[in-house]
N, C-alpha and C positions, 0 to 999 in steps of 0.2 A: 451422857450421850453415848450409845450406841456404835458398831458399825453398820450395823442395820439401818439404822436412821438416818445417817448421813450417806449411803448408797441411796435411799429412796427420796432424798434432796438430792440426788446429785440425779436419776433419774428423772425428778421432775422440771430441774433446771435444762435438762437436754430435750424434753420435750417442750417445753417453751421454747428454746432454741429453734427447735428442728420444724415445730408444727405453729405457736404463737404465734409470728406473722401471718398468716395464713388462712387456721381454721378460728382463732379467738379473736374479739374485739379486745382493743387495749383495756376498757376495764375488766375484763374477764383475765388479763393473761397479770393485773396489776392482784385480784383478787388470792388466784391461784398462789402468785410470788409472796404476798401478804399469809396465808395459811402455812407455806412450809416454813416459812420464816417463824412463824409464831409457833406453832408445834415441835419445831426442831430446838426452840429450846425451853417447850412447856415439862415443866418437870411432873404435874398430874394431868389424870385427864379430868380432873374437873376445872384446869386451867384449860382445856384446850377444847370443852364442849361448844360455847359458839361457833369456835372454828371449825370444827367438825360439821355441823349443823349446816354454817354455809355452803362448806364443799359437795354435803351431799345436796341442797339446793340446785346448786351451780353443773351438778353432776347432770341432775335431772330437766335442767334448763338445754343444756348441749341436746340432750337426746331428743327435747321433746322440739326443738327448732329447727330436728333433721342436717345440722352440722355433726354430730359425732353418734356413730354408731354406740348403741349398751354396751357393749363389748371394749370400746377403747375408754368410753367414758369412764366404767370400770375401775380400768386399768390406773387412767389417770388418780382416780379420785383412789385406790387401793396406793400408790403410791404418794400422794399428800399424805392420808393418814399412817402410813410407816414412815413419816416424817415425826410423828409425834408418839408420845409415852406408852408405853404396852400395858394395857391392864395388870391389877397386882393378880395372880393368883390366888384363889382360894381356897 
């Protein structure tokens, strides 16, 4: 693990915080919490493709229900996946 990774859990956990009550229904804010959790200690990313897969779902769910601008949606879902493993180089 990262200090990369555990900053962008700890950024997803303040937005939960700050915005979860609010802009997410509880299974959405249960979905988000479920992804960093599982990414943050996926050691590939072929462990963490589902997860990935949902978030950008869930990404595209927010925007398209006119709750979350592209732009924060983004943000959010760029912060889940710097929850999880960095591709290898090739």
């Amino acid at each position: 693990m990262t200090s990369e990774r555990t900053q962008a859990y700890g950024r997803v956990v303040r937005t939960l915080d700050d915005l979860g009550p609010t802009k997410l229904h509880g299974d959405e804010q249960e979905r988000i919490r479920s992804a960093a959790d599982t990414l943050i200690f996926a050691a590939t990313l072929e462990e963490a493709r589902a997860t990935l897969e949902d978030v950008d779902a869930l990404s595209d769910h927010l925007v398209a229900t006119g709750r979350w601008s592209e732009e924060r949606a983004a943000e959010l879902a760029q912060d889940i996946i710097g929850c999880g493993p960095l591709a290898p180089v090739a």
